[in-house]
Backbone as JSON, one array per atom type, in Angstrom:
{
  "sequence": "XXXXXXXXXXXXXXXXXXXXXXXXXXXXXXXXXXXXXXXXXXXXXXXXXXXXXXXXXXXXXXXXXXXXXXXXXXXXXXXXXXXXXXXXXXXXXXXXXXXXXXXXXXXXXXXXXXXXXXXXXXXXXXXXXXXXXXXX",
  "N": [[104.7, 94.67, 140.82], [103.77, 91.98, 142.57], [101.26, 89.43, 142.0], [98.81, 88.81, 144.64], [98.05, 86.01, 146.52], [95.37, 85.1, 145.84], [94.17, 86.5, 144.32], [93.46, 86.96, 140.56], [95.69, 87.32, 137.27], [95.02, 89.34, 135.17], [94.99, 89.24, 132.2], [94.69, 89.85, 128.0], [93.9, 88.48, 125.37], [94.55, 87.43, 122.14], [92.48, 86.35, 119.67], [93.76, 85.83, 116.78], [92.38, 85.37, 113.54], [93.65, 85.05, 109.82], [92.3, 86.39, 106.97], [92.33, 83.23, 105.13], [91.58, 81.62, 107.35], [93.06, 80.84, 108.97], [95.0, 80.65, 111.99], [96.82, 82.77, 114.29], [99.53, 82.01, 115.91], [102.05, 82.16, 118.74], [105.23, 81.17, 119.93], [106.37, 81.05, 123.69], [108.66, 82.36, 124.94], [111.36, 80.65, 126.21], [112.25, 81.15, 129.2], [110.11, 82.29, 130.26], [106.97, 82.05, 132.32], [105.19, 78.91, 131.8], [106.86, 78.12, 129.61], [108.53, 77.68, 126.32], [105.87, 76.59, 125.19], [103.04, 76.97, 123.33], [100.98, 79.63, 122.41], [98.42, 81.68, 122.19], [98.28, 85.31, 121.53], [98.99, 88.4, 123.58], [98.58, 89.84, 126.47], [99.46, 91.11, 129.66], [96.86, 93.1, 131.29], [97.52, 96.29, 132.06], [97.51, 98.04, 135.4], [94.61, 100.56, 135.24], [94.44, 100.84, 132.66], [92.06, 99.89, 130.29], [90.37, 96.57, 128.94], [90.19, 96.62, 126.1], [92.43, 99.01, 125.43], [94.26, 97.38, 126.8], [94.35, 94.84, 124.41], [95.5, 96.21, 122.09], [97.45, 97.38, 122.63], [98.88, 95.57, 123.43], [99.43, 93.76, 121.32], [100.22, 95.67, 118.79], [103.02, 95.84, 120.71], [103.72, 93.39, 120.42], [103.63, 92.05, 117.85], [102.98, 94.47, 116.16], [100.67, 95.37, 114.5], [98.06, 96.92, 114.1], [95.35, 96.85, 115.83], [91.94, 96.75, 114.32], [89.35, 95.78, 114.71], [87.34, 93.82, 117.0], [86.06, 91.19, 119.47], [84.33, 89.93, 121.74], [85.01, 86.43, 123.14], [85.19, 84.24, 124.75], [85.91, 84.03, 128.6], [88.47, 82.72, 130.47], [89.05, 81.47, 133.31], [92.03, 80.35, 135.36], [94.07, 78.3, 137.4], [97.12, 77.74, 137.96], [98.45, 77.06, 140.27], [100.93, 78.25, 141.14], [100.09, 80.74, 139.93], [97.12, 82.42, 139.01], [95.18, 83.01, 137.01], [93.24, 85.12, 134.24], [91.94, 85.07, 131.93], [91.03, 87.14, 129.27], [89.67, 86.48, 126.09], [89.64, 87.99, 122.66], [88.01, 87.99, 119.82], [89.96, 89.09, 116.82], [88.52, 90.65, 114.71], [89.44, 92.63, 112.67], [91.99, 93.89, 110.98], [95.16, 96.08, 110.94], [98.44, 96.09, 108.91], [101.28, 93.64, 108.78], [101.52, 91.15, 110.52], [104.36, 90.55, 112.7], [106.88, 89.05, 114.72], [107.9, 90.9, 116.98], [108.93, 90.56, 119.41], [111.63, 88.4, 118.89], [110.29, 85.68, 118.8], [109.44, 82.8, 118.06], [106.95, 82.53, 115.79], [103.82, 81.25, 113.8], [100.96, 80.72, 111.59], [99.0, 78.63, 111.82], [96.03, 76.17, 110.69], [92.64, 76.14, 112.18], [92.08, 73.74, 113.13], [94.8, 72.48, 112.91], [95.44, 72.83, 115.63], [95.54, 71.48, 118.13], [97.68, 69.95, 117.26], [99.67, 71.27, 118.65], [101.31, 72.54, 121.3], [100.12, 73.79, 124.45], [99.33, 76.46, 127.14], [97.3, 75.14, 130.03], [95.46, 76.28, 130.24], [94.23, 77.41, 127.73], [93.36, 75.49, 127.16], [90.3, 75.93, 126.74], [89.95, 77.53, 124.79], [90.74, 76.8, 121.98], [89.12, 74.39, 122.21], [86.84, 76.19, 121.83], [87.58, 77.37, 119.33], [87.63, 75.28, 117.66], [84.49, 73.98, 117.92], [83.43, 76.03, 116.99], [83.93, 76.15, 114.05], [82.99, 73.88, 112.94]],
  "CA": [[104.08, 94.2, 142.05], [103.39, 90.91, 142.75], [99.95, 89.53, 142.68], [98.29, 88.09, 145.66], [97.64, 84.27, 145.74], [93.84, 84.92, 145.61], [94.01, 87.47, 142.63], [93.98, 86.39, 139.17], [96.28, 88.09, 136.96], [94.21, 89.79, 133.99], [95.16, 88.93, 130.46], [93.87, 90.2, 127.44], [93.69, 87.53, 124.53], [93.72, 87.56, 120.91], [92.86, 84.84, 118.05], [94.0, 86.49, 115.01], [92.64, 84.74, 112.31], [93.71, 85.88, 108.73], [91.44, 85.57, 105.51], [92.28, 82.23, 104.88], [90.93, 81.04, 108.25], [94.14, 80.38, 109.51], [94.87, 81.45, 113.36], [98.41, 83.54, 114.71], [99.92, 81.58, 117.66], [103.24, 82.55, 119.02], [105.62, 80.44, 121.32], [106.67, 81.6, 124.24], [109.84, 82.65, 125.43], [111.84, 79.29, 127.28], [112.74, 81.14, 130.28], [108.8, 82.68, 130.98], [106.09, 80.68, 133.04], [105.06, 78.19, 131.06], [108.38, 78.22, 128.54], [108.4, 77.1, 125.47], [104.2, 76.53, 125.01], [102.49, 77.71, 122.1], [99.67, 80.33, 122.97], [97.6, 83.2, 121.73], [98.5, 86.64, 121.72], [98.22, 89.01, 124.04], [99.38, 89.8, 127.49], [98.96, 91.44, 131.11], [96.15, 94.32, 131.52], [98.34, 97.19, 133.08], [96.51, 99.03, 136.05], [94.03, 101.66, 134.96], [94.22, 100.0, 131.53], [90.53, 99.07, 129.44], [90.88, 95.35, 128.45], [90.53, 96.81, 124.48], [93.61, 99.17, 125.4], [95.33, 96.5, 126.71], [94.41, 94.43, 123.9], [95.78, 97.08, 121.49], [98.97, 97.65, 123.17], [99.91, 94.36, 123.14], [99.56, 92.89, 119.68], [101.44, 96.21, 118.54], [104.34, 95.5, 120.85], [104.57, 91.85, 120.29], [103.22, 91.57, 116.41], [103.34, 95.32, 115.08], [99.78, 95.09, 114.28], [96.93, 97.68, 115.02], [93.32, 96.11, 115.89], [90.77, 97.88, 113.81], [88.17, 95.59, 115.68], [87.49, 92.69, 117.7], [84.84, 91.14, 119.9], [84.69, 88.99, 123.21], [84.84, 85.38, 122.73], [85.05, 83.62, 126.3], [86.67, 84.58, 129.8], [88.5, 81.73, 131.2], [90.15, 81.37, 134.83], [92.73, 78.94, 135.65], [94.81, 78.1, 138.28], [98.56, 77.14, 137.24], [99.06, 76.58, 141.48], [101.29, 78.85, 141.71], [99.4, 81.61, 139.71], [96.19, 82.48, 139.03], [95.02, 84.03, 135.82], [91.57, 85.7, 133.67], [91.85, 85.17, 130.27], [89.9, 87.79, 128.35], [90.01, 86.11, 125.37], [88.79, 88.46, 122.5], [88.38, 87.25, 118.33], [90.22, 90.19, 116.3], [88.02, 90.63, 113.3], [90.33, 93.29, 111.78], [93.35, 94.18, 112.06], [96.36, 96.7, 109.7], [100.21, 95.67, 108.96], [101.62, 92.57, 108.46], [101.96, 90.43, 111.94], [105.75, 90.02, 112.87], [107.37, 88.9, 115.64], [108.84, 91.75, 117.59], [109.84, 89.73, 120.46], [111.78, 87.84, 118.69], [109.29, 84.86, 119.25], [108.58, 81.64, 117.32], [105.36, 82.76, 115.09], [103.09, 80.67, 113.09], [99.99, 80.66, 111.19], [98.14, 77.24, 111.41], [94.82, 75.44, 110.74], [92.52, 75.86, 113.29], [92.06, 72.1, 113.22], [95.67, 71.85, 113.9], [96.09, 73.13, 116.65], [95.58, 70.22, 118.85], [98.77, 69.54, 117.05], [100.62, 71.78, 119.34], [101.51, 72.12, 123.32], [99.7, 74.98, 124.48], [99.35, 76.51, 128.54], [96.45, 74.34, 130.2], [94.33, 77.51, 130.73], [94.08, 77.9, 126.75], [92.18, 74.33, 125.99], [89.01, 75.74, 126.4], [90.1, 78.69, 123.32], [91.16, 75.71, 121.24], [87.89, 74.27, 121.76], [85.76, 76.79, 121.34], [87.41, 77.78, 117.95], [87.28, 73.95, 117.04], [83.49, 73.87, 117.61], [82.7, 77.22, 115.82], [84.72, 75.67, 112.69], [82.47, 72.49, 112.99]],
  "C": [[103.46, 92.83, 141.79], [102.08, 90.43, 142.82], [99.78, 88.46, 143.72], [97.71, 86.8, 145.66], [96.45, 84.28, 145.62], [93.55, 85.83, 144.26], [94.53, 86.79, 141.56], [94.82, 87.78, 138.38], [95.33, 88.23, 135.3], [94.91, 89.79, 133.31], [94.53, 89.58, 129.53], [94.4, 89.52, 126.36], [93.72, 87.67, 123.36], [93.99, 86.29, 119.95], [92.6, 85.9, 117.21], [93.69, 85.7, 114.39], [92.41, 85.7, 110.93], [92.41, 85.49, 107.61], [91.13, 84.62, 105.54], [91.62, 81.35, 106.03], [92.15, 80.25, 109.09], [94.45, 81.57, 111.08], [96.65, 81.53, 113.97], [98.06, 82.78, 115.71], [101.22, 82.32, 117.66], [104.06, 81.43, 119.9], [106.35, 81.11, 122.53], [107.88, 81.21, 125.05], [110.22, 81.21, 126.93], [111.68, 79.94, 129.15], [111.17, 81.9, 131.06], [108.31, 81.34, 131.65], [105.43, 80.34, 131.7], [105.77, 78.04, 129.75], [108.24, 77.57, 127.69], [106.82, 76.35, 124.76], [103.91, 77.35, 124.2], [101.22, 78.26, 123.12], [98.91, 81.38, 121.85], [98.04, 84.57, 121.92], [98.31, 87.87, 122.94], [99.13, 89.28, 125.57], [98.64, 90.57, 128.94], [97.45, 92.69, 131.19], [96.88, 95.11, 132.25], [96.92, 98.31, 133.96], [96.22, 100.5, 135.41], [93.7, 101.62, 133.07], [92.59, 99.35, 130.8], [91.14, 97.81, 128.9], [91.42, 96.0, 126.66], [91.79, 97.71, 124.66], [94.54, 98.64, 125.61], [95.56, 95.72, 125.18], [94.99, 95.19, 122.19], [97.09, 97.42, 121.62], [99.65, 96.38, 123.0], [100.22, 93.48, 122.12], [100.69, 94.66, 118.72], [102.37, 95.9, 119.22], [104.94, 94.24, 120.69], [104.34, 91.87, 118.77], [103.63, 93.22, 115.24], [102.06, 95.26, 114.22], [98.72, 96.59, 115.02], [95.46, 97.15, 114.64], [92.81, 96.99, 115.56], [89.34, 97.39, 114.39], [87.88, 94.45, 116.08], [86.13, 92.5, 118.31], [84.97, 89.95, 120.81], [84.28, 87.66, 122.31], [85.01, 84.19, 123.71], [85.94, 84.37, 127.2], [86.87, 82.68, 130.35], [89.49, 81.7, 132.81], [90.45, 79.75, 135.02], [93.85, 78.89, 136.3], [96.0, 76.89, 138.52], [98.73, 76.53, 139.26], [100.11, 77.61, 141.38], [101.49, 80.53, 141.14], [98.33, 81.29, 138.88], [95.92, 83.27, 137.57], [93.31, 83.76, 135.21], [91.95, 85.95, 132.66], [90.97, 85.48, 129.73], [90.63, 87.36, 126.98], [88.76, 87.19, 124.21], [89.26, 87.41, 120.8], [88.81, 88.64, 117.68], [89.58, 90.01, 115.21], [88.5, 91.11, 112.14], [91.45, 94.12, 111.99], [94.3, 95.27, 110.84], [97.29, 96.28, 110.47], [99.77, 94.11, 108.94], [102.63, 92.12, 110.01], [103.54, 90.13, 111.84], [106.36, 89.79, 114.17], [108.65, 89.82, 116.06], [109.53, 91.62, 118.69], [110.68, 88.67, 120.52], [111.4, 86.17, 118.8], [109.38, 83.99, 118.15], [107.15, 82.15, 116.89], [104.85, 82.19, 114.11], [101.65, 81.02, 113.04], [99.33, 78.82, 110.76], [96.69, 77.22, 110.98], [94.34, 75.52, 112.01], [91.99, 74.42, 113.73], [93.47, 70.89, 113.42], [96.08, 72.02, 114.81], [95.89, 72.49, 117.73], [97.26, 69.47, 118.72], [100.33, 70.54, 117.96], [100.6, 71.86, 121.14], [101.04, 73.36, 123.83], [99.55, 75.0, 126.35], [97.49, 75.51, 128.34], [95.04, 75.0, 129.98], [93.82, 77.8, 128.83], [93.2, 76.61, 125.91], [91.11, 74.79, 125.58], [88.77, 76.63, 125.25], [89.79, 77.35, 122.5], [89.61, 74.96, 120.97], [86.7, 74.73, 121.32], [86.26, 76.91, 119.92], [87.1, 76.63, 116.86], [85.77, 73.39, 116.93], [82.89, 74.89, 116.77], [83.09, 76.43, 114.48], [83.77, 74.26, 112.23], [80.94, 73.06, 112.06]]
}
């Protein structure tokens, strides 16, 4: 079901960073909205869904990963024009398995100081910055 042009479409977010202080992006699939854009993890909230079950469901089906624990880290809304979205963005603190791309996906582990060095949706600057001022 389609959402309504005044409804945002709920997200649920994750910055993986490993040990080293290095942070999981993914790229996303050419033929999705916003195609080919590096992002963060994570995906729709399904109705009746808790953000942390979403956020649980969806790093196992895209990464193969189970969150042992996490913790909010902004909410951002942003309006692509011709959808709307609520990025619960959370920080995974801990996580089991070894991240893999099960959607067959482009997956990297960068610097979070490079990631300016990549093309990311518009709605995801203000992640980028926040993790670039925590790091400061």
């Amino acid at each position: 079901m389609a959402a309504s042009p005044c409804t945002a479409i709920h997200v649920a977010v994750a910055v993986v960073i490993d040990g080293e202080g290095q942070v999981l992006i993914t790229q996303r699939h050419k033929n999705s909205h916003q195609g080919g854009l590096w992002e963060f993890p994570g995906g729709k909230v399904e109705q009746g869904e808790t953000l942390g079950q979403a956020l649980l469901r969806e790093l196992s089906e895209e990464l193969d990963i189970r969150v042992d624990a996490h913790s909010p880290l902004l909410e951002i809304t942003h309006d692509y024009g011709d959808k709307r979205v609520l990025l619960d963005v959370h920080r995974v603190t801990a996580f089991s398995g070894t991240p893999r791309p099960m959607e067959s996906q482009p997956m990297l582990w960068v610097a979070i100081r490079s990631l300016k060095d990549y093309q990311f949706p518009d709605a995801n600057a203000a992640i980028i910055d926040t993790l670039l001022a925590d790091e400061r």
